[in-house]
The first five atom37 places (N, CA, C, CB, O) and aatype in JSON, in Angstrom:
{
  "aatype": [20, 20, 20, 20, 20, 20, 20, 20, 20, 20, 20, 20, 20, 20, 20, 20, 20, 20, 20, 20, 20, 20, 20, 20, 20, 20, 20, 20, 20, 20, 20, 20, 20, 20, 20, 20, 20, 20, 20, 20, 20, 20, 20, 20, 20, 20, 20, 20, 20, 20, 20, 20, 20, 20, 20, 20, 20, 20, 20, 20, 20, 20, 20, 20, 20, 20, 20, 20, 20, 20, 20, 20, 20, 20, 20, 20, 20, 20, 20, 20, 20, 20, 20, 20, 20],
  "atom_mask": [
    [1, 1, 1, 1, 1],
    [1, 1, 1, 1, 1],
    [1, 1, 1, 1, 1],
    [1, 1, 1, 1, 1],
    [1, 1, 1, 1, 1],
    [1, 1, 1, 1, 1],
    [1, 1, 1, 1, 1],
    [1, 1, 1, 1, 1],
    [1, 1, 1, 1, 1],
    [1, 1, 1, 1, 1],
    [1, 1, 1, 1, 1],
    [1, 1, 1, 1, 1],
    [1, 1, 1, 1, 1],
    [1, 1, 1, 1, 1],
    [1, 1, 1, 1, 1],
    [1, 1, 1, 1, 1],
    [1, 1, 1, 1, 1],
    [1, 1, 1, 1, 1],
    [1, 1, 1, 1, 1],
    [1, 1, 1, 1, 1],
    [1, 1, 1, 1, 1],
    [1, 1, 1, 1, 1],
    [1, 1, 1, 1, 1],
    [1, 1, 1, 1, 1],
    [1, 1, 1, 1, 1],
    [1, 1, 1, 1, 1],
    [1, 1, 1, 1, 1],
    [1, 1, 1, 1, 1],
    [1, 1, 1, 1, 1],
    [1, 1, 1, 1, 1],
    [1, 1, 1, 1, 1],
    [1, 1, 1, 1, 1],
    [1, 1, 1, 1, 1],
    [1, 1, 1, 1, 1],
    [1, 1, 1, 1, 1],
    [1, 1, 1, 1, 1],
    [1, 1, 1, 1, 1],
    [1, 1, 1, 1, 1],
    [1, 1, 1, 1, 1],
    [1, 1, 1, 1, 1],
    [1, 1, 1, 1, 1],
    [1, 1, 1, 1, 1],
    [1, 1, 1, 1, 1],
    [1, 1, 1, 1, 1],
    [1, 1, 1, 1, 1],
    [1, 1, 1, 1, 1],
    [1, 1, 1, 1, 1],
    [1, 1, 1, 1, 1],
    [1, 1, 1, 1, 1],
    [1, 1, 1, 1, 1],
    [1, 1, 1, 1, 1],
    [1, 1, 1, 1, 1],
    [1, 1, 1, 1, 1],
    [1, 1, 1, 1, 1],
    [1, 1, 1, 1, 1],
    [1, 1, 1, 1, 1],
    [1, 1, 1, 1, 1],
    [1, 1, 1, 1, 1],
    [1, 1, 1, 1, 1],
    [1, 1, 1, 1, 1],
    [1, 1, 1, 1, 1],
    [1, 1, 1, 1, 1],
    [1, 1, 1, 1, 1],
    [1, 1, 1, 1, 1],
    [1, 1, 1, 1, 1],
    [1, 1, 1, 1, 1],
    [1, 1, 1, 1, 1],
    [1, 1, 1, 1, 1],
    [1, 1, 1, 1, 1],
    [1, 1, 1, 1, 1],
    [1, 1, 1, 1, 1],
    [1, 1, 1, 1, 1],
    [1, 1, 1, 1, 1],
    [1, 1, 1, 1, 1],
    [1, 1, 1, 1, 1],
    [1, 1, 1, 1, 1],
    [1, 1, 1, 1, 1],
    [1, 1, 1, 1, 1],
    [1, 1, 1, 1, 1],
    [1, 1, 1, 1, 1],
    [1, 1, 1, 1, 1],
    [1, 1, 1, 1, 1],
    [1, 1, 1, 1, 1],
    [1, 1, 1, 1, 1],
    [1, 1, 1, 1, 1]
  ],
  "atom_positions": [
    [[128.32, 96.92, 94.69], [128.01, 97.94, 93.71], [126.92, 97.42, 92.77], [129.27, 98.35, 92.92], [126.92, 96.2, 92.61]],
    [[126.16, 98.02, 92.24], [124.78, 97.93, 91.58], [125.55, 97.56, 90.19], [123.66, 99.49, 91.63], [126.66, 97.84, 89.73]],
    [[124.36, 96.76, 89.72], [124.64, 96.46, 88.13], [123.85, 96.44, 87.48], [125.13, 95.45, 87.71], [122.87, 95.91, 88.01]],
    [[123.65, 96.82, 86.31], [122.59, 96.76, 85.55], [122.08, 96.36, 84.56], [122.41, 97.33, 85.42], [122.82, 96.62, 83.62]],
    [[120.75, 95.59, 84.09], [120.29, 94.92, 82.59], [119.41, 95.88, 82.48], [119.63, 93.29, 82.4], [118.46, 96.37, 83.08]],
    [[120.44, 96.06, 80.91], [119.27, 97.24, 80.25], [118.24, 96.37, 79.19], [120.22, 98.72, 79.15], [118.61, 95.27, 78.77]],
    [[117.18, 96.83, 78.89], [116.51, 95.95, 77.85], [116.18, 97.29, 77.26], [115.19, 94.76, 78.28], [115.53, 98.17, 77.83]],
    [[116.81, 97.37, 75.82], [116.45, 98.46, 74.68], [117.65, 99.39, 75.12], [114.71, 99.28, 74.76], [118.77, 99.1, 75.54]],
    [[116.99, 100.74, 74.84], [117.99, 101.8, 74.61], [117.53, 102.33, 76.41], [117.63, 103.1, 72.91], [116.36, 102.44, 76.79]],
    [[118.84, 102.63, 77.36], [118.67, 103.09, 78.32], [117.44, 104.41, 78.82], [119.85, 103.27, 78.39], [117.08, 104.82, 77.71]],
    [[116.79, 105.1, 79.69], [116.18, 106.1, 79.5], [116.19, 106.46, 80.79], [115.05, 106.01, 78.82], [116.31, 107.65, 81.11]],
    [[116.02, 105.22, 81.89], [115.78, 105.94, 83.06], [116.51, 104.48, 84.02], [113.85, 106.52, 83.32], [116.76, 103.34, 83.62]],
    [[116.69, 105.12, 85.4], [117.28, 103.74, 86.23], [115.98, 103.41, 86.86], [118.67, 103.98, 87.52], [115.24, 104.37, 87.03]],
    [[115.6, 102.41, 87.2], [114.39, 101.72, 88.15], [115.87, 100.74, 88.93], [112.68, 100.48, 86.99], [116.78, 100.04, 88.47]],
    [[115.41, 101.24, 90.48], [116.0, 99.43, 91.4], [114.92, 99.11, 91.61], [116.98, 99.22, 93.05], [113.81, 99.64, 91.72]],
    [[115.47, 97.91, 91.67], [114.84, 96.2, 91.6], [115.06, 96.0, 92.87], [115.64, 94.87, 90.57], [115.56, 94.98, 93.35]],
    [[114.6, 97.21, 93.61], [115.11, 96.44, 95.38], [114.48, 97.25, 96.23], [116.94, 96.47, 95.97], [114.81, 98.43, 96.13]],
    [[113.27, 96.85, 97.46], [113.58, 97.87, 98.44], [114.18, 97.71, 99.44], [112.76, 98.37, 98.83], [113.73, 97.39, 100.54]],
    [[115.65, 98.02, 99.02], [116.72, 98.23, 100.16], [116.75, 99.61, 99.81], [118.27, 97.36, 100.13], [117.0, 100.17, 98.74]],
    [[116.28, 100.3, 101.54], [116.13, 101.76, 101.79], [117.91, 102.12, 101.59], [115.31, 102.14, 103.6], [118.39, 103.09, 101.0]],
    [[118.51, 101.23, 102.14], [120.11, 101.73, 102.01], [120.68, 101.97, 100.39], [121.18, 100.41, 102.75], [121.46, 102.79, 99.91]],
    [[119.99, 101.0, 99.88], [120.77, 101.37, 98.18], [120.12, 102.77, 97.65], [120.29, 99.94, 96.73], [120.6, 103.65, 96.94]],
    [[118.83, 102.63, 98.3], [117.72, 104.01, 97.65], [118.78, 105.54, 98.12], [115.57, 104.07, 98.86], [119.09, 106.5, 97.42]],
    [[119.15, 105.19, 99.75], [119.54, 106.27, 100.08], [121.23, 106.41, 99.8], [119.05, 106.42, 101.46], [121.66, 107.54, 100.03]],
    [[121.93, 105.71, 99.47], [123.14, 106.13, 98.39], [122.8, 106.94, 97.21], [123.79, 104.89, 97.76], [123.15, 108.08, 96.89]],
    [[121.71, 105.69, 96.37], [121.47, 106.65, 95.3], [121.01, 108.41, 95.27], [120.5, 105.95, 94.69], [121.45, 109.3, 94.55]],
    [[120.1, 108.46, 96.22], [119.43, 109.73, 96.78], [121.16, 110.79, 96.51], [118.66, 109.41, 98.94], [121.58, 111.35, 95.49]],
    [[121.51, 110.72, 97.34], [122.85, 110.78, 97.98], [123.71, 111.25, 97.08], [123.36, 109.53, 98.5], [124.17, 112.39, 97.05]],
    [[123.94, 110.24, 96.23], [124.83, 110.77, 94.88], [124.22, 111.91, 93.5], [125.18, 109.26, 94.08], [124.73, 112.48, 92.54]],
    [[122.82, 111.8, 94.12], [122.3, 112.85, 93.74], [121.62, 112.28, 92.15], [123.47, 114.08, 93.79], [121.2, 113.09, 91.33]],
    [[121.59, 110.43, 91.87], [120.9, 109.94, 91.13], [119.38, 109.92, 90.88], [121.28, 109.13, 91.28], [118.72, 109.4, 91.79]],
    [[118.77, 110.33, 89.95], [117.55, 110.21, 89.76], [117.24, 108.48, 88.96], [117.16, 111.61, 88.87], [117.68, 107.9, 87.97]],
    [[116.12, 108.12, 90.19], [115.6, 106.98, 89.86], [113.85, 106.51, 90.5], [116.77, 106.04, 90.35], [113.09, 107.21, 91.16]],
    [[113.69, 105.4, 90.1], [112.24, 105.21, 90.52], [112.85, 103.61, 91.78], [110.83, 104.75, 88.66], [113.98, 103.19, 92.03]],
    [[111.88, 103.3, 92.12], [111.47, 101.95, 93.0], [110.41, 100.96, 92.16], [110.65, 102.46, 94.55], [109.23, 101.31, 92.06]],
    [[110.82, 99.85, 91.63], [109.92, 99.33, 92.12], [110.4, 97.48, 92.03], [108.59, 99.95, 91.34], [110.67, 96.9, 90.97]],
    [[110.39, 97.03, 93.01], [111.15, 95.95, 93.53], [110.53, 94.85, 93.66], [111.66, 96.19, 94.64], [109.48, 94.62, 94.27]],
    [[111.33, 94.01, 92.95], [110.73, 92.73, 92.39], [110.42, 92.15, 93.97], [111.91, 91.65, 91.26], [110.9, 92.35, 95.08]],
    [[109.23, 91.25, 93.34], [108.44, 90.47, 93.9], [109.29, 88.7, 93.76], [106.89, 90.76, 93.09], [109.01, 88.01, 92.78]],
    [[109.93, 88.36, 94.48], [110.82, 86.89, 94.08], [110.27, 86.64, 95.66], [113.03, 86.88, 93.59], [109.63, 87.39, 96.4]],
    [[110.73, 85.43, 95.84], [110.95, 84.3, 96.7], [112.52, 84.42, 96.84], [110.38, 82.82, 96.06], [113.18, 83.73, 96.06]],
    [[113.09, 85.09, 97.61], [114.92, 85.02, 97.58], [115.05, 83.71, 98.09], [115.93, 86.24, 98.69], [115.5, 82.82, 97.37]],
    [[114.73, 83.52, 99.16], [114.71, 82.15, 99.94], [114.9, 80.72, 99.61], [113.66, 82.07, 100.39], [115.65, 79.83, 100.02]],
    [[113.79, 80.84, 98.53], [112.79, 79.73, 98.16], [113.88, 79.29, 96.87], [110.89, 80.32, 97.69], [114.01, 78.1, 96.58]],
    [[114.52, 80.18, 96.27], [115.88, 80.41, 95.43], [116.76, 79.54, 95.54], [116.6, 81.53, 95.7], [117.06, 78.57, 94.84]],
    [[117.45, 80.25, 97.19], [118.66, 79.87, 97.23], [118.82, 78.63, 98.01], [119.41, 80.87, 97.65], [119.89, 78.12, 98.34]],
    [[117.47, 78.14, 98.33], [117.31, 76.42, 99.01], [117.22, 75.61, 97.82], [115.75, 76.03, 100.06], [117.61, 74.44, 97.78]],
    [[116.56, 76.41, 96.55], [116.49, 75.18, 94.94], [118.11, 75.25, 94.79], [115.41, 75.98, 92.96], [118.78, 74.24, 94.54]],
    [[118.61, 76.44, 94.95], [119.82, 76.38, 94.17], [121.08, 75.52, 95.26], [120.26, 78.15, 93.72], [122.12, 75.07, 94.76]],
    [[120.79, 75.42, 96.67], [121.73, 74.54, 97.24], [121.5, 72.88, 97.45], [121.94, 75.12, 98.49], [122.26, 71.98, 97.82]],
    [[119.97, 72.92, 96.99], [119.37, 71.46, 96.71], [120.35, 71.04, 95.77], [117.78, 71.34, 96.08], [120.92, 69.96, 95.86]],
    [[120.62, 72.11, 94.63], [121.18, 71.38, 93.07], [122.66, 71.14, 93.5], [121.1, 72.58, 91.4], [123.43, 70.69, 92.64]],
    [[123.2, 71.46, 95.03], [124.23, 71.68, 94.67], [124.87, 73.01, 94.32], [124.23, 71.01, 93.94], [125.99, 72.91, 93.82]],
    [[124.51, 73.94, 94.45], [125.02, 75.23, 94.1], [125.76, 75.9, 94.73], [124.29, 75.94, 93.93], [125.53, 75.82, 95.93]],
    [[127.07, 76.94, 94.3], [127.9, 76.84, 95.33], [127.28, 78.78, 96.17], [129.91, 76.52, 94.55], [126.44, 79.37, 95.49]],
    [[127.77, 79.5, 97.5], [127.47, 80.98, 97.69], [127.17, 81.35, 96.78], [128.3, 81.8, 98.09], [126.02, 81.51, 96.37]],
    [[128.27, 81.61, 96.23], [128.1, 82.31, 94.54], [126.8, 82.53, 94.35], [128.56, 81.34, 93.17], [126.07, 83.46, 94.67]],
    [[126.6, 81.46, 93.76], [125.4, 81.24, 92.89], [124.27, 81.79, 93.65], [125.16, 79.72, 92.51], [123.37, 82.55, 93.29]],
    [[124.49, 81.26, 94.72], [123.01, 81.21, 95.7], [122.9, 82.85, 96.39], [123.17, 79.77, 97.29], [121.96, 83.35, 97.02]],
    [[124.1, 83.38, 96.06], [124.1, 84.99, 96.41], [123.4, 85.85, 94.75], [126.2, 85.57, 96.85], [122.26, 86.2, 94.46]],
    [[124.17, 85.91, 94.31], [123.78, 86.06, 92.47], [122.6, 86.06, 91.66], [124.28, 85.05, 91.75], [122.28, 86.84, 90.77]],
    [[121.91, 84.91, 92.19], [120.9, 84.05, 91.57], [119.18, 85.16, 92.03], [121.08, 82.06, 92.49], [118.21, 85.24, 91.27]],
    [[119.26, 85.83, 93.35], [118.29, 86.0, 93.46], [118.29, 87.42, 93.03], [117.86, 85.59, 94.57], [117.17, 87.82, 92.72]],
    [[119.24, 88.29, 92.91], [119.27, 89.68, 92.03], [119.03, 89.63, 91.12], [120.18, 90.37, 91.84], [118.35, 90.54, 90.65]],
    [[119.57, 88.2, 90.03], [119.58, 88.22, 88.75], [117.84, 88.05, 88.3], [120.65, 87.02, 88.25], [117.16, 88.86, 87.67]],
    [[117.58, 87.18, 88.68], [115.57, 87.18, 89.07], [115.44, 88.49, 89.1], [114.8, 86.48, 90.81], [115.21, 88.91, 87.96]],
    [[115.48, 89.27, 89.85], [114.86, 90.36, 90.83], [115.09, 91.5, 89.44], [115.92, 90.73, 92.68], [114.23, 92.32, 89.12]],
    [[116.64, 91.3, 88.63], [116.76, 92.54, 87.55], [115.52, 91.79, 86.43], [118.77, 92.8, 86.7], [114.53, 92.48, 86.17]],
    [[115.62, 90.61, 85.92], [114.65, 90.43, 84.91], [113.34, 90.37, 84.66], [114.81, 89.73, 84.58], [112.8, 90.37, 83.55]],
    [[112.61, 90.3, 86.25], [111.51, 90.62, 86.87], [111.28, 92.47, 86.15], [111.82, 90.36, 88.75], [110.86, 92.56, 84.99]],
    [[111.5, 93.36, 86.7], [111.67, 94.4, 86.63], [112.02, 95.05, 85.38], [112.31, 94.54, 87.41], [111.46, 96.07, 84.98]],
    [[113.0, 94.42, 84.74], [112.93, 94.22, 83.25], [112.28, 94.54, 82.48], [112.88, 93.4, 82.9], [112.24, 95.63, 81.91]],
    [[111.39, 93.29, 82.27], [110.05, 93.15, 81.82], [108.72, 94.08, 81.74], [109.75, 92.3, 82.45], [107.91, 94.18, 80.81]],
    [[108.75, 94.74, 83.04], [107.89, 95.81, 83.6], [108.35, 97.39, 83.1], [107.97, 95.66, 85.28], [107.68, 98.39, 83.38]],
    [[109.56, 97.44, 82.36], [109.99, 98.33, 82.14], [110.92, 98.9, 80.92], [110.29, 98.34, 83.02], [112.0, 99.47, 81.07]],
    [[110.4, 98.67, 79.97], [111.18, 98.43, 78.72], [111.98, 99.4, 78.66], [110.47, 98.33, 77.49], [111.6, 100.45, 79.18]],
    [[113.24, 99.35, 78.07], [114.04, 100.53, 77.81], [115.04, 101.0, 79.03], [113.06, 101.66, 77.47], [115.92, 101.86, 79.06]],
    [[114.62, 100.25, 79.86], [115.02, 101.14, 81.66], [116.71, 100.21, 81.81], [113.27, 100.42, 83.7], [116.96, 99.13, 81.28]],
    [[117.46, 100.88, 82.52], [118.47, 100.39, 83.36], [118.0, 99.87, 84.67], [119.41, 101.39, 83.56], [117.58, 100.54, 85.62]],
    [[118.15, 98.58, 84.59], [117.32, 98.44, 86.09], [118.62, 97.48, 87.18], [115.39, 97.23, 85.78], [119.12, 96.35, 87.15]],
    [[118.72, 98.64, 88.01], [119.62, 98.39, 88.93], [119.43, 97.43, 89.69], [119.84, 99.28, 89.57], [118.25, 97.29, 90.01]],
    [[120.34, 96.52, 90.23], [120.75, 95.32, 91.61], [121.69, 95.16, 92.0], [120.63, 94.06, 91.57], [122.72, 95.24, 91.34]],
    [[121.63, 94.89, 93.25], [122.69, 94.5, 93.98], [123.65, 93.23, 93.45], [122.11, 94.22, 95.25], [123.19, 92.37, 92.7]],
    [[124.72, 93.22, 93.82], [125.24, 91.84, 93.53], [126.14, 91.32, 94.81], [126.17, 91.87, 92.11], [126.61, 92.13, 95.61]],
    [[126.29, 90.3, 94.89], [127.58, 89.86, 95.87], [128.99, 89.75, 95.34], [127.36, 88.46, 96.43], [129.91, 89.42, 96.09]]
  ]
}
C-alpha cells in the first residue's frame, strides 16, 4: 500500500513511480493524480545498503524513501505517493 510525504499543506497526489500497476489501481479507484518518478539508482542503493550491512528491510524501504524525497522537492505542497515493502 502507498504512503505518503507530504511537504506543506497537501493539494494534489504525484507517484514517485513508474509502476504502470500502481498508476492503474490508482486510475481504478478513480484517484486523481500526476506521474512523475524519481530518477534514483534502486540498485546502486540496495548494494551500499547491504555493503553496510543492512538488513531486506532496509534495502527494500530505502529506495522508495529516496524516490518520495526526490519528488518532494520537485513538488511543494504535494502528497507524493510510494510504494513500500
Amino acid at each position: 500500500m502507498p504512503e505518503t510525504v507530504t511537504s506543506g499543506a497537501p493539494s494534489r497526489l504525484v507517484l514517485a513511480s513508474k509502476s504502470a500497476a500502481r498508476a492503474s489501481l490508482l486510475r481504478g479507484a478513480g484517484v486523481e493524480f500526476e506521474i512523475d518518478a524519481a530518477r534514483i539508482d534502486e540498485a546502486a542503493i540496495r548494494r551500499s545498503l547491504r555493503a553496510e550491512g543492512g538488513d531486506a528491510a532496509a534495502a527494500a524501504l530505502a529506495p522508495a524513501d529516496r524516490k518520495a524525497l526526490e519528488v518532494c522537492r520537485r513538488h511543494p505542497g504535494a502528497q507524493i505517493g510510494r510504494a513500500h515493502a
